[in-house]
N, C-alpha and C positions, 0 to 999 in steps of 0.2 A: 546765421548759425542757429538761428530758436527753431525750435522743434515739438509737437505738439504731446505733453507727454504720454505715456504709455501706461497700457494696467500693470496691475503687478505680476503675472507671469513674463513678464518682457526683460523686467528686473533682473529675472534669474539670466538670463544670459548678458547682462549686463556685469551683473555681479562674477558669474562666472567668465569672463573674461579679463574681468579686473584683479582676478585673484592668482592668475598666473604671475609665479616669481615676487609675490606682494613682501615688501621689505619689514623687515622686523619692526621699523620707527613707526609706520604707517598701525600699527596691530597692537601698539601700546595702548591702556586704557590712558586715560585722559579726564581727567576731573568736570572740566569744563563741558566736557560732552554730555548731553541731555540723555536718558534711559531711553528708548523705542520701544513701540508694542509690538512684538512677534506677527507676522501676516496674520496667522487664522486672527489674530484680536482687530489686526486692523481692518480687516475684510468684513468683522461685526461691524466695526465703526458706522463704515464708512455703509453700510448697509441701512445701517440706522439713518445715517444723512438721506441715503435715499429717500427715505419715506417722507421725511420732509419736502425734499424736491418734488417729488410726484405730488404732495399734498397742495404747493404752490402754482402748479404747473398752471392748473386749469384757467385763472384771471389772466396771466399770460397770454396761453391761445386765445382770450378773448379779446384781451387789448389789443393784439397784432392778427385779427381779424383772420385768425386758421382755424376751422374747423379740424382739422385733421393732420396730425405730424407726424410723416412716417421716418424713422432715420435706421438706416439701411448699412452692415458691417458686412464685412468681406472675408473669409478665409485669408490672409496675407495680405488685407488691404482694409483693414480696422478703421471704422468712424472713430475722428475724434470724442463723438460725447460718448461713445460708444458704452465705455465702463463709469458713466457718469447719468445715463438714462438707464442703466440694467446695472444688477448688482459687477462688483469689478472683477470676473473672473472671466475665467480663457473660454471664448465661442471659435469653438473652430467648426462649425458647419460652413458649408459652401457659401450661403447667402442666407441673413437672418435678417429677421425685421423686427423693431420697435415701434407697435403704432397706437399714438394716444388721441383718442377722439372726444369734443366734445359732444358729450351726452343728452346735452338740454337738462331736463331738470332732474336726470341720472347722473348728471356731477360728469366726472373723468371716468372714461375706458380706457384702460392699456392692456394692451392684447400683445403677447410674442408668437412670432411665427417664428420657430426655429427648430435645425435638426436637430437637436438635441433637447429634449425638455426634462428638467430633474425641479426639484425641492426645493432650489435656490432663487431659481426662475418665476416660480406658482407662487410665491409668496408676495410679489410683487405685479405680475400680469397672468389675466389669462390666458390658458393656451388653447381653447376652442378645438372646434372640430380638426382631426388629423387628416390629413391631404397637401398635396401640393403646394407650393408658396404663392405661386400667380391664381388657383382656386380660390387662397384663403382671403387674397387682397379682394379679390372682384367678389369675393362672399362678403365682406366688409363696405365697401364702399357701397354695396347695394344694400346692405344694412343699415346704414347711419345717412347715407346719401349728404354726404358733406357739402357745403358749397365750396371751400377750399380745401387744396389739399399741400400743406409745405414740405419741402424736401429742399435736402443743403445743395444748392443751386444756385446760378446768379449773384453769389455774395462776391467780397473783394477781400475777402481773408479763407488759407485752408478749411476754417472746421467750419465754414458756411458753404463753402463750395465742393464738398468733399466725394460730393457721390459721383460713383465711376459712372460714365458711357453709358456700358453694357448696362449697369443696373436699373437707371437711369430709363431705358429702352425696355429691358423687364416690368419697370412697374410700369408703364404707357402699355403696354401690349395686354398685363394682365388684369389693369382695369378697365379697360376699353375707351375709346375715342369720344366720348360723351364726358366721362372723367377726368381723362388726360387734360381737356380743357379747361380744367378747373385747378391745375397745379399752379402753386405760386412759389416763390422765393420766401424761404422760413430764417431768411439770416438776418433780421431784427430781434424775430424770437428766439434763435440760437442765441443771440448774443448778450440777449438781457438773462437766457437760464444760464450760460454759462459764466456773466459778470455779478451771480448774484450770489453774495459767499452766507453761509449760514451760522449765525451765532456758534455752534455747536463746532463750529471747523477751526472760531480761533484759539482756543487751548493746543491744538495738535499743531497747526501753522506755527502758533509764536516756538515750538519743540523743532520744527521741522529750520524755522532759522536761526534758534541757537545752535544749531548744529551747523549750521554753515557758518556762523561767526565763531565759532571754536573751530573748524576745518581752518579756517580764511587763514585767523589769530597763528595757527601754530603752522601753516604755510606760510606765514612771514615773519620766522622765527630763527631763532639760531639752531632751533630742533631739526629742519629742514635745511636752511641756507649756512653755507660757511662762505663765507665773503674770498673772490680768488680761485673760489673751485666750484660751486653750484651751478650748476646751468638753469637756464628756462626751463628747458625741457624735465629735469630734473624735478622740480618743484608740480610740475603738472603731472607727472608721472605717480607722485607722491598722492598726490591729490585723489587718481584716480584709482589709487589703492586705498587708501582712508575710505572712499565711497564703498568699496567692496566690503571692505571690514567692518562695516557700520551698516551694510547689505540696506541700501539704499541707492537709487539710480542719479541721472541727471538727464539734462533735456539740453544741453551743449556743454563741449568741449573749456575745460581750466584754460585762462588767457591770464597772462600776464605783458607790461607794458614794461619798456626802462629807459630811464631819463636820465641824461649824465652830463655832467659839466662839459660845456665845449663841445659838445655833440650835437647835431642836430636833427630831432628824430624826425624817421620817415611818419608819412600819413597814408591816412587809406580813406577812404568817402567819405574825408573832410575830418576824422579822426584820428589820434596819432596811432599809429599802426604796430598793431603785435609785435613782438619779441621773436624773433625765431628760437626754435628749441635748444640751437650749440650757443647762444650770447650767455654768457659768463656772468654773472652776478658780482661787482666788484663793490670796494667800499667808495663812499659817498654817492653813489645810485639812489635814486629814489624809485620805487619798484610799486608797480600797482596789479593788483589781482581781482578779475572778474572771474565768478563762482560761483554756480548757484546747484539746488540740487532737487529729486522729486522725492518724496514723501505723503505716503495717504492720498496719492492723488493728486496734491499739491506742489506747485511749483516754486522755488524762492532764486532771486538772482541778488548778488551782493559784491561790491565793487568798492576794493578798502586801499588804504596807501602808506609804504615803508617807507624808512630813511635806513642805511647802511651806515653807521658811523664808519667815519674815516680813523684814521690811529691818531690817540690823541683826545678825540672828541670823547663827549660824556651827552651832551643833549643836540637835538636839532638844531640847525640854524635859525635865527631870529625868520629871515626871510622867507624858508619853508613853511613857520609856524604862521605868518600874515598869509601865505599863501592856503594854506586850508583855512582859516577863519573865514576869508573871500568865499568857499565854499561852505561852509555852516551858514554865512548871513545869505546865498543864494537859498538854501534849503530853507532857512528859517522864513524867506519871503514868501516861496512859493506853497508853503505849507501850510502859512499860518495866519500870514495877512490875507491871501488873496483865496484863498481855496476851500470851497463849501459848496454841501449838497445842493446841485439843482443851477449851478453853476457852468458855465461854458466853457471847455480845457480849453479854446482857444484863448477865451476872456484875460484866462489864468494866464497864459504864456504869456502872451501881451503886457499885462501891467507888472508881470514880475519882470522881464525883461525893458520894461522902463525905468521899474525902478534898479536897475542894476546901472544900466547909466546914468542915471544921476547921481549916483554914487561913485563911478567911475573903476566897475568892476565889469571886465570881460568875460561874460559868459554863453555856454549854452547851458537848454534842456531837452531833454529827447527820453521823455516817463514813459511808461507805460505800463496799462492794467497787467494785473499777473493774478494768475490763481489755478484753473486748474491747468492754464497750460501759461509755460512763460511767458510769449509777448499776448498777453490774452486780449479779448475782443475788451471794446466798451472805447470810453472815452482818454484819447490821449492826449498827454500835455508836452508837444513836440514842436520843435523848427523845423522840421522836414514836412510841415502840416503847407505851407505854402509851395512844395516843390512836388510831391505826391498824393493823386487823389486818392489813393485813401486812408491814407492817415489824416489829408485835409477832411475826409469825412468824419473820421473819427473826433480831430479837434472840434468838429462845433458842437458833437454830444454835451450833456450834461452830466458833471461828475454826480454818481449816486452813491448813495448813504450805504455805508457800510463796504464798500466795493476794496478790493487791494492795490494796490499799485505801485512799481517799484521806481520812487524817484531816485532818476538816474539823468546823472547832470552834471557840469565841470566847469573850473574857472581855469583861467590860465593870468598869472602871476610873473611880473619882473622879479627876479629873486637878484638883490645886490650883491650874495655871496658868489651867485655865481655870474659873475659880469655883466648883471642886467638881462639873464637869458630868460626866457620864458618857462614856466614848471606850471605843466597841468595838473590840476587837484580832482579826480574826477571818482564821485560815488555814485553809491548805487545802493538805496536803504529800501525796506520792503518794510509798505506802509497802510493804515486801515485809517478810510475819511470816517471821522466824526461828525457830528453838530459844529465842533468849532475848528476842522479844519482838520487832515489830513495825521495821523499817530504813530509813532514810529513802531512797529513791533519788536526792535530788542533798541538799545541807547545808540543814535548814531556816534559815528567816529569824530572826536574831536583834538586827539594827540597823534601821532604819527606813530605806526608800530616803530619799534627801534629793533635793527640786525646789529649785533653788538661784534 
């Protein structure tokens, strides 16, 4: 379901779809909800971020041995870093290029070829002589004479693999056969610029996931749910009205899970499986919501869990509440004991999943980086690391200092209330590694929402 997110004119038709028929609850202000900066402010922002990325950029190509990084967007077929190496606004030319070359002891080149060049553009590259695209490449590569040249190729995630065929076939033709030999595979470099978040981004991140945990909080609320009459679908529907009204996008579809006494839920690739949109939200349900949303660029995913009191009741079941605790002491292991800069996300899986059995708690983890795009590149801390190569690739990276990642993980729990049945506990918190080990960015959940 992740999807790689989009710049901000994509929003508006996100927003504008979202706002057909948008119910009055979804359009209340809401305390909890954090202020947003207006696009023009956020398009400064993140503008500003730019300049620091480009200013990084250069030790990069050199670590990952590129002299030359061309990354290439599409008319209706947009590179991912695409609004993340150029300021974030709409290129609709045909075929535009981004190419940053090292310079030797001229530092960084970044030069656009694009149909369209304005003020937005020139402040960040230049745009050299006017001519053709395939003129201006083979003008360039005979100017810098690179020994490498990266392009998103050969990688085993979307935003490394991303360039089309044709274009693919464009730049081999318009630099000629002497050069085309010299292309490599840029998805190391892609993944370290893309997994590498900058001081400057977490004031607007930690805003971008309080707004998902006030979205989440009042989706699992009696504002939303009436116990007997809400459906799935209903609460999703909700959801994707609040996104509109708070004109901010997302990068997959509102899930929600329901576990019920005496029921046995279905699974889906080893996970309990979605809700369909007509299942009915009843009392004593325990009801879980995956959610996350894009902002600034930024992606957040968050993964929270209700109880439905039944009639009668006043608090959670004893067994519910041992059941999420089982998941705080999973999070507090792999967060805190075991996880640190320079460190191996396979390492981490490993011993936190030892020490889960010794303690004699069932669990999985399945993390992963998140930043600018939700399941983002870098190092993952996954069980799927031994059945898929490349998230197995992923897990032998080392966790890096500063990087985001949404630990997302779950226990499954006998609850005595309800017959010894199994209740999965399963979150999903969006978190920045420190010095001593991975930081939640808003309080994880440690009470269970209550539908009253």
């Amino acid at each position: 379901m992740a999807r790689a997110p989009r710049p901000l004119f994509v929003l508006c038709v996100v927003s504008l779809l979202a706002s057909i028929a948008a119910p009055a609850a979804a359009q209340r202000p809401d305390a909890s909800s954090p202020p947003l900066l207006p696009w023009s402010q956020q398009i400064a922002v993140r503008e500003g971020w730019l300049k620091t990325r480009h200013a990084r950029l250069l030790p990069m190509l050199r670590s990952h041995g590129i002299a030359m990084w061309i990354v290439a967007t599409e008319e209706f077929h947009e590179d991912p870093l695409a609004a993340h190496v150029a300021p974030p606004r709409p290129y609709v030319g045909n075929r535009d290029f981004f190419v940053f070359v090292d310079a030797g002891d001229a530092g960084l080149k970044a030069i656009a070829i694009t149909g369209y060049t304005e003020e937005s553009l020139t402040a960040f590259f230049e745009a050299g002589e006017p001519g053709p695209a395939d003129a201006r490449l083979k003008q360039l590569v005979e100017q810098y004479t690179p020994k490498t040249i990266g392009l998103a190729i050969g990688g085993t995630r979307g935003a490394t693999r991303s360039l089309a065929h044709d274009t693919y076939t464009f730049i081999v033709q318009a630099i000629g056969e002497a050069y085309a030999g010299r292309i490599v595979s840029a998805q190391d470099l892609i993944e370290e610029y893309a997994d590498t978040r900058l001081p400057d981004e977490l004031p607007h991140y930690r805003t971008a996931v309080q707004l998902t945990e006030a979205l989440a909080r009042r989706a699992l609320s009696n504002e939303v749910i009436t116990p007997g009459r809400t459906t799935v679908g209903d609460v999703r529907r909700w959801l994707y009205d609040a996104l509109w009204h708070h004109g901010v996008g997302t990068w997959f579809q509102p899930d929600l899970r329901v576990q019920r006494a005496g029921a046995a839920g279905a699974t889906s690739r080893g996970f309990l499986a979605v809700a369909t949109e007509s299942v009915v939200i009843q009392r004593g349900d325990v009801v879980h919501l995956d959610f996350g949303l894009t902002y600034m660029g930024l992606s957040t995913d968050w993964q929270k869990m209700a109880y439905v009191l039944r009639d009668g009741e006043t608090d959670v079941p004893a067994g519910l509440k041992a059941a999420m605790r089982n998941t705080n002491t999973l999070q507090d292991t792999l967060m805190r004991t075991h996880s640190r800069p320079g460190v191996a996300a396979a390492d981490v899986y490993t011993k936190t999943m030892a020490d889960m059995k010794a303690q004699g708690i069932e669990a999985m983890i399945y993390s992963h980086p998140i930043g600018i795009q939700g399941h983002g590149l870098g190092a993952s801390i996954d069980f799927r690391a031994t059945q898929r190569p490349d998230i197995a690739q992923q897990a032998q990276k080392r966790l890096r200092a500063g990087a985001y990642i949404a630990i997302e993980l779950n226990t499954a729990t006998p609850v005595p209330e309800w017959g010894g049945q199994k209740v999965f506990v399963m979150m999903e918190d969006d978190a920045r590694l420190a010095d001593t080990g991975w930081e939640f960015i808003r309080p994880r959940q440690e009470q269970w929402y209550l539908v009253r």
